[in-house]
C-alpha positions in Angstrom: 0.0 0.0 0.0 3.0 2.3 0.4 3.4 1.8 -2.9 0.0 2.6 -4.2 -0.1 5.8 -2.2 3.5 6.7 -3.6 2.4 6.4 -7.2 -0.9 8.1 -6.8 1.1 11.0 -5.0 2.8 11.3 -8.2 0.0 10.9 -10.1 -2.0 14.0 -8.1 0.8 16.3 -8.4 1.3 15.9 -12.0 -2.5 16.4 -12.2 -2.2 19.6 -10.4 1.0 21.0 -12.2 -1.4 20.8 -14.9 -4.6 21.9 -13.6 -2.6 25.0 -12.3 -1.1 25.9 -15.9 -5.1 25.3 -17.5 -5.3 28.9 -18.1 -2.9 30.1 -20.4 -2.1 31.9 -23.2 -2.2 30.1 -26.9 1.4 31.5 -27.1 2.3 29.6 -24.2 -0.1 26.4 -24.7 2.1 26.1 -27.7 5.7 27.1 -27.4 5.7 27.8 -23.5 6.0 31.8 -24.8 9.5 30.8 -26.1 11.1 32.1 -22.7 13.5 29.3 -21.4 17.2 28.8 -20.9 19.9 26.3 -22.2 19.3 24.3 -18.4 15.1 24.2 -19.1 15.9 23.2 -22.6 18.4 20.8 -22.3 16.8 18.9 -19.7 13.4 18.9 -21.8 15.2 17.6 -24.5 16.8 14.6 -22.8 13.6 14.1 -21.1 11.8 13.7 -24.4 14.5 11.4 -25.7 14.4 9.0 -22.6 10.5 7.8 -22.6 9.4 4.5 -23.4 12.0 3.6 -25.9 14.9 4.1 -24.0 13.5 2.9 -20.7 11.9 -0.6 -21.3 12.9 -0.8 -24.8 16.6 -0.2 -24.7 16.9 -2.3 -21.4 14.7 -4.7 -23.5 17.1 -4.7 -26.4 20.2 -5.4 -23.5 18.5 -8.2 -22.5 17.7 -9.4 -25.6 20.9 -8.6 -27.8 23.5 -7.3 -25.6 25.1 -3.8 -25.2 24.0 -3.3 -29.1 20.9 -2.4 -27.8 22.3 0.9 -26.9 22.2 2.0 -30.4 18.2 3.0 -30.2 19.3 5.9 -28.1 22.9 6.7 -29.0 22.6 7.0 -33.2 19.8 10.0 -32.3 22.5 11.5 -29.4 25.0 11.1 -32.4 22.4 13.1 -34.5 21.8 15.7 -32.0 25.4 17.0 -32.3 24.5 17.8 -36.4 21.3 19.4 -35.7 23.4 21.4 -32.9 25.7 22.8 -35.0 23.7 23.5 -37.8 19.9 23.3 -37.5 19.2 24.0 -34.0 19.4 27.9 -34.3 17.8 27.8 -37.6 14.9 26.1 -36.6 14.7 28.3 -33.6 15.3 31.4 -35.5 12.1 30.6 -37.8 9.6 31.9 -34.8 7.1 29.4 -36.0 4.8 26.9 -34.0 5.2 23.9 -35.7 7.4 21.6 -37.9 4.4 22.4 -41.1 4.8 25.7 -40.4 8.3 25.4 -41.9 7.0 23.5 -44.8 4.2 26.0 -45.1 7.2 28.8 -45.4 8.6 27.1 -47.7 6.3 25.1 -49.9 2.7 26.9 -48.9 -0.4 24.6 -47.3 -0.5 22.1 -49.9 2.2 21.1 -48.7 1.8 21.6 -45.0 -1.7 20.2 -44.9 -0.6 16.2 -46.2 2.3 16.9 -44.0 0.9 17.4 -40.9 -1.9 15.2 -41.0 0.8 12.2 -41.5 2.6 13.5 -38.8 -0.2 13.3 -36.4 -0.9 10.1 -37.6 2.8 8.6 -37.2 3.0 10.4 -33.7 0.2 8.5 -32.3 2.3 5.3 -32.9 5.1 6.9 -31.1 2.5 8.3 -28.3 0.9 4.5 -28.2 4.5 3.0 -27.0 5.1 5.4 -24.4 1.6 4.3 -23.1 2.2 0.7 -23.1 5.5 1.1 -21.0 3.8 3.1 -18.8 1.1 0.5 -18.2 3.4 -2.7 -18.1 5.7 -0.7 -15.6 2.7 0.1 -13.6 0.5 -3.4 -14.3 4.0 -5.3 -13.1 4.8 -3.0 -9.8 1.1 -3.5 -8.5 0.1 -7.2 -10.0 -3.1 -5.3 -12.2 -4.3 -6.4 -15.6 -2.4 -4.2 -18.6 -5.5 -2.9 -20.1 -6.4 -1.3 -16.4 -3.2 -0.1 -16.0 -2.9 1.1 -19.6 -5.9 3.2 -19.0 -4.8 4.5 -15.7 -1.7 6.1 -16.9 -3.5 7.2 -20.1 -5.8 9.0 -18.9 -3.6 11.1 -16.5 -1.4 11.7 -19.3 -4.2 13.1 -21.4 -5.9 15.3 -18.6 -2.6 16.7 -17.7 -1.5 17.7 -20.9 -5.1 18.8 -22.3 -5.1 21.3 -18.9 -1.3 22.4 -19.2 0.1 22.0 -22.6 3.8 23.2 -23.4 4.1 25.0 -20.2 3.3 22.3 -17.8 5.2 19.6 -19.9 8.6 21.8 -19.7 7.9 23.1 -16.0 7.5 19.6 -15.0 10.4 17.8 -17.6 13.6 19.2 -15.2 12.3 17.6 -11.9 11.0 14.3 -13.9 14.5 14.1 -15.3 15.8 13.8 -12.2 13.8 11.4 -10.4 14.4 9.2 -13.6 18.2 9.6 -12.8 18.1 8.8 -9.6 15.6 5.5 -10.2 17.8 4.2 -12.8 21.2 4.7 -10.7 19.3 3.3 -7.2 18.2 -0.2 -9.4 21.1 -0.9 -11.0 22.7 -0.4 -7.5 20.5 -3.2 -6.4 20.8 -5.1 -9.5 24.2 -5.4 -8.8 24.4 -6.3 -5.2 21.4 -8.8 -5.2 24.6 -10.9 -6.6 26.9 -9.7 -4.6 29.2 -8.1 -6.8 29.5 -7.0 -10.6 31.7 -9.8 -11.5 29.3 -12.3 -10.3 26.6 -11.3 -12.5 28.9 -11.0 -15.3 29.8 -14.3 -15.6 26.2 -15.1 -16.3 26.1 -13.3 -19.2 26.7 -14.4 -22.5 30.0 -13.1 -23.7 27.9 -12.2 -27.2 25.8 -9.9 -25.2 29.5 -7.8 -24.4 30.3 -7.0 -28.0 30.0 -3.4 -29.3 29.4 -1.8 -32.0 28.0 -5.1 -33.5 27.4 -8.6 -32.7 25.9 -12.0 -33.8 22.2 -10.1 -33.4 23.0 -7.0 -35.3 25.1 -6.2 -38.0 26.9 -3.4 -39.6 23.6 -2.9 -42.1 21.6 -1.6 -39.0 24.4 0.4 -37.9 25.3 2.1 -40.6 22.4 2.1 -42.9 18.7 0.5 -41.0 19.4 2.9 -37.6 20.8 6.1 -39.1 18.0 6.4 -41.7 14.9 5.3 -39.5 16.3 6.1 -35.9 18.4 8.8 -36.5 16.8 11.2 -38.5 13.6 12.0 -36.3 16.2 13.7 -33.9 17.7 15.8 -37.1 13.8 16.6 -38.3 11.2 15.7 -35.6 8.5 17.3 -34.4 9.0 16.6 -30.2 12.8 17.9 -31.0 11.8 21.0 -32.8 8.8 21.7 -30.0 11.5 21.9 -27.1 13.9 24.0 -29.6 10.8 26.8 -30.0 10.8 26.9 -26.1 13.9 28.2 -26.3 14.9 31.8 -25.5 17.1 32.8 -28.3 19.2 30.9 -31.3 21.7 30.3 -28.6 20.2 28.9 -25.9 19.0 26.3 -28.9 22.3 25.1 -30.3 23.6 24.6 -26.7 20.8 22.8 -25.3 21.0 20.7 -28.6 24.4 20.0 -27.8 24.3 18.9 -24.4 21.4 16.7 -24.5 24.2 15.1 -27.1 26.3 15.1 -24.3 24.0 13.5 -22.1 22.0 10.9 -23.7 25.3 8.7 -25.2 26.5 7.7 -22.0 23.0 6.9 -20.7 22.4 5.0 -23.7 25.4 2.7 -23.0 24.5 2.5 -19.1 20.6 1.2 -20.1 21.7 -1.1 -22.2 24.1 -2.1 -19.8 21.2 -2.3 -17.2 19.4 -4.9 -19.8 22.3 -7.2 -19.8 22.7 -7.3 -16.3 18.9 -8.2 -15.6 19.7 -11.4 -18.3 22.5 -12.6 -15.5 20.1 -11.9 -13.0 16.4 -13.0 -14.3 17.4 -15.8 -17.4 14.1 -16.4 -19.2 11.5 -13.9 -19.3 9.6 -11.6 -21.6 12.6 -9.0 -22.5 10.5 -6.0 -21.8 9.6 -7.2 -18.9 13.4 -6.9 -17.9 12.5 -3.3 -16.1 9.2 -3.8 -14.0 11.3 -7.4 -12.7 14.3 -6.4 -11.4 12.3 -3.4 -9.8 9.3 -5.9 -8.5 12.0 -8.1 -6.8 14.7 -6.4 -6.1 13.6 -3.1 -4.7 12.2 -2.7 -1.0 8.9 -1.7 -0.6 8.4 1.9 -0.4 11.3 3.0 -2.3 10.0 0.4 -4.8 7.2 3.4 -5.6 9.6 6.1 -5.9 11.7 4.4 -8.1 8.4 3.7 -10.7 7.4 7.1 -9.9 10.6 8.5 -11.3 10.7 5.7 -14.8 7.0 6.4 -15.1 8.1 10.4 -15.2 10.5 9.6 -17.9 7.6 8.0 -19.6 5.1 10.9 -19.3 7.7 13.5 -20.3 8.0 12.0 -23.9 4.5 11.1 -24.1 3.2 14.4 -23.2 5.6 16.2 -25.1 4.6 13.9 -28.3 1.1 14.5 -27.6 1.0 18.3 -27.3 3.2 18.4 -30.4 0.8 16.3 -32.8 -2.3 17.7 -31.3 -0.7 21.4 -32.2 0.1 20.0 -35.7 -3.2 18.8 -36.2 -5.0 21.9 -35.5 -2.8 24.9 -36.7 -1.7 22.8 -40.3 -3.9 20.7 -41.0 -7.7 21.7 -39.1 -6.2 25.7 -39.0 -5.9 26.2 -42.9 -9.7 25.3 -43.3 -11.3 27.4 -41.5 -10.2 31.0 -40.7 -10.2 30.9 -36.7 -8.6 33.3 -33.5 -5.5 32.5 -31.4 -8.6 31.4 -28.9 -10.5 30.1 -31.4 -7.1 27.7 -32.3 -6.4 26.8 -28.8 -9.8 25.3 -28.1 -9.2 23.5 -31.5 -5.9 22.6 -30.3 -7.3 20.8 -27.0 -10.0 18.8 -29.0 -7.4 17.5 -31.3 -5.2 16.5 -28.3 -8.1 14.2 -26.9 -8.5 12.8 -30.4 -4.9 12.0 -30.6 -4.5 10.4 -26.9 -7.8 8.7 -27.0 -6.7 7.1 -30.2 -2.8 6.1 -29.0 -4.5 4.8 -26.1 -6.8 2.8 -28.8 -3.5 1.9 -30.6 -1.6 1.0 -27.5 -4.1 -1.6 -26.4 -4.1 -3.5 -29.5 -0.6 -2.9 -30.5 1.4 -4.0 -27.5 5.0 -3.8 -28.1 7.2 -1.0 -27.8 10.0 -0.6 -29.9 7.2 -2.5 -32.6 5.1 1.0 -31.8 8.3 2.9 -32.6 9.4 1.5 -35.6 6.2 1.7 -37.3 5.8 5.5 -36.6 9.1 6.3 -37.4 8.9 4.8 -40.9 6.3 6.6 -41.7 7.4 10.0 -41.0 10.9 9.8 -42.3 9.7 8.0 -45.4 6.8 11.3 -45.6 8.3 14.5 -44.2 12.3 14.5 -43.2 13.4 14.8 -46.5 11.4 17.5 -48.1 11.9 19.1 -44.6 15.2 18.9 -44.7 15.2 20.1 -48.2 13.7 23.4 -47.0 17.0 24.2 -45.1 19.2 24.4 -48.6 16.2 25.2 -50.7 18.8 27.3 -53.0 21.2 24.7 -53.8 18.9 21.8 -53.7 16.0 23.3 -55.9 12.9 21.4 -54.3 10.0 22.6 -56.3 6.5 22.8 -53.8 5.4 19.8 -56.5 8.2 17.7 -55.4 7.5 18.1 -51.8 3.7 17.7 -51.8 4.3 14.2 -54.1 7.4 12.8 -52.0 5.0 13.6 -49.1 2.6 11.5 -50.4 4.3 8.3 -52.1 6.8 8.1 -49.4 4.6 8.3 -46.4 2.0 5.8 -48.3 4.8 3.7 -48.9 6.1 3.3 -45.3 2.2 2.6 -44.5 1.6 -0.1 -47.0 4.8 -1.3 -46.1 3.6 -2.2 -42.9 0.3 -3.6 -43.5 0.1 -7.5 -43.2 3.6 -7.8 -43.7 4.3 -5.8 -46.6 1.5 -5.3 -48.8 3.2 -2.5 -50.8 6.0 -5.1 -52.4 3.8 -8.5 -52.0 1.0 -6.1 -54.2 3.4 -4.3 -56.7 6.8 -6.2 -57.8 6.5 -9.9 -58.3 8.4 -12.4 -55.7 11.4 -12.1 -57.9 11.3 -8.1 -57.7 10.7 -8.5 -54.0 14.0 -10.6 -53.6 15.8 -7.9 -55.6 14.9 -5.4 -53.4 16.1 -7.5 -50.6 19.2 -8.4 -52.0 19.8 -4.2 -53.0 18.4 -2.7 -50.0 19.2 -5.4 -46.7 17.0 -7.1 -44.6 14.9 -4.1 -43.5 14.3 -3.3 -46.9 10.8 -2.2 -46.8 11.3 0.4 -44.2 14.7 1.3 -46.4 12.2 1.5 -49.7 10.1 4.6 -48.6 12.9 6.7 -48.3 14.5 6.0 -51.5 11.1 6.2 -52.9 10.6 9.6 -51.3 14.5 11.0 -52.2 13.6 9.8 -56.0 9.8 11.3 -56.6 11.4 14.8 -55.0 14.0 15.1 -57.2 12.8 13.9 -60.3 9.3 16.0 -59.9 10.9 19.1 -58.8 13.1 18.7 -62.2 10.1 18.2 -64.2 7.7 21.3 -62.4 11.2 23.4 -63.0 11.3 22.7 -66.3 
């Protein structure tokens, strides 16, 4: 019980955070009225970074494959030092709301429109695996069926953003950062000394699970081609990146904050992982997701036990929240906005329905979906085979010549592409190319070739319809 009242403490206050913050600006509903430093930033960056995926999905991937695992987090910490140096204070410098509002500059709404909408669709796969970790973390502390817990946590999550929006989620993102910290250090601690010593444990573990940068489980293809293109780019063109750089303060503030999150989440990548391989030494033979909610269900006394879900269940809500205000934003200034000719008020009150819409449906998503990094993977091919490259485009729009043509139509074959892609295993290349075709593209593209195919699709319409509109 010391437990339950622990986690419902957390629970109340993040409520209140956000029932305090209901009455806001639009200004601030949507870029927390661009007033915070590198420290704000920074932490709201890394706090984004480290939900679901590199919580129980890393320490997943440890247990499952080794320290490889540590590659979900570290290629987009590798990518964050790029976007620091170049695209941060760009993107910050653009005063905008949204990620469409930079293809609207650039390209105008026909553009914006398609793009926002996949976005918001994409997002709710991303918001959907935050969910489920939050409700397997919670389901596994307290003994509850997932569905029950699922819908606890998602329906704080959604009341709490829909009353505080951008200002409550980067208030709140330092302090939840922290607790997260401080969970992760305090269960390894006792990870490591339910065995004695480190040693111990790591002659339990297979010596596969030790290699780094690849192993038996993953190869050089997913480092070098499969993570950097799928993984990595959402942290070089992403809406929850660009929505903490728009907090910022100044161009400045931006590139630093970039920067240091780059600093930050590398060595936390390598340490989760590392926390995944450990729990294999320690609990040999269940679910790998389950690796998390174990160790701390065993291992961790009982009071502190709710402190240290309180603080991985933050690091959960401070992605999801940040995801959610960012799509439900998207989805009412680009896509619902361009419609229908409506106030700042008029926009915010459009901007909370959408919100709902976008939980209620994660939460729809997460229940029959399931798995985490799964979620992840989905969403992300579907927004970097849509919108990062005609985004990126926009940046060197003078040397690179995209036409708003070529946009709109890579916008549209690539995101359908990374969505057919993923229907009943690959409808788009069991439908289109005959078996032969299909083992062509294997053989061109690697294993992950139909997550590889929308991009190249994408790269290929924009450049070869922006020649043609040009001409």
């Amino acid at each position: 019980m010391i437990d339950v009242f622990v986690i419902v403490g957390y629970f109340s206050v993040m409520l209140f955070v956000g029932w305090r913050s209901r009455r806001q600006s639009a200004e601030s509903y949507w870029v927390a009225e661009r007033r915070y430093d590198t420290s704000r930033v920074t932490a709201s960056l890394v706090a984004t970074i480290f939900g679901a995926s590199s919580t129980m999905g890393i320490i997943g991937l440890g247990y499952s494959r080794g320290l490889t695992g540590a590659w979900w987090s570290l290629i987009g910490g590798i990518a964050l030092i790029p976007f620091g140096f170049f695209l941060a204070s760009r993107v910050r410098s653009l005063n905008v709301y949204t990620l469409p509002d930079i293809l609207k500059n650039a390209y105008g709404n026909r553009v914006a429109i398609p793009a926002g909408l996949m976005i918001a669709i994409a997002w709710c796969g991303v918001i959907a695996a935050q969910l489920i970790a939050g409700g397997r973390l919670l389901g596994g502390l307290l003994s509850l069926d997932f569905q029950f817990a699922l819908g606890i946590v998602a329906i704080v999550f959604i009341v709490y953003t829909f009353w505080g929006g951008q200002l409550s989620v980067i208030r709140t993102d330092f302090w939840q950062l922290i607790l997260f910290m401080g969970g992760l250090f305090v269960s390894l601690g006792f990870l490591i000394s339910s065995q004695g010593s480190l040693d111990v444990l790591l002659t339990r573990v297979p010596s596969e699970h030790l290699m780094f940068p690849v192993s038996a489980a993953f190869s050089w293809y997913e480092v070098l081609v499969f993570y950097p293109l799928i993984v990595g780019l959402p942290y070089l063109v992403g809406p929850d990146i660009y929505s903490r750089i728009l907090c910022a303060r100044n161009d400045q503030v931006a590139r630093r904050s970039a920067l240091l999150a780059a600093l930050t989440v590398i060595p936390f990548s390598f340490l989760l992982a590392f926390f995944g391989v450990l729990a294999r030494a320690r609990f040999a033979g269940i679910p790998a997701e389950a690796a998390l909610p174990q160790t701390i269900s065993v291992l961790i006394p009982v009071g502190l036990k709710g402190v240290i879900v309180a603080g991985f269940l933050g690091a959960i809500m401070s992605s999801a929240d940040t995801c959610l205000i960012s799509a439900s934003t998207i989805l009412a200034l680009n896509v619902i906005g361009p419609l229908r000719k409506l106030s700042k008020d008029r926009h915010l009150r459009v901007t909370r329905g959408a919100l709902l819409a976008v939980g209620v449906t994660a939460w729809l998503i997460a229940s029959l979906q399931q798995g985490i990094i799964s979620s992840l993977l989905l969403a992300y091919a579907v927004f970097v085979g849509g919108v990062v490259l005609p985004t990126l485009a926009t940046f060197y729009r003078g040397r690179f010549k995209v036409t708003s043509t070529g946009a709109l139509w890579a916008i549209v074959v690539g995101g359908t592409a990374a969505i057919l892609g993923k229907v009943h295993g690959g409808v788009l290349v069991k439908g289109i190319v005959t078996s032969g075709g299909a083992a062509f593209l294997q053989q061109l593209l690697g294993p992950q070739y139909l997550s590889i195919l929308p991009i190249i699709l994408s790269l290929v319409v924009m450049v070869g319809v922006s020649r043609i509109s040009r001409s």
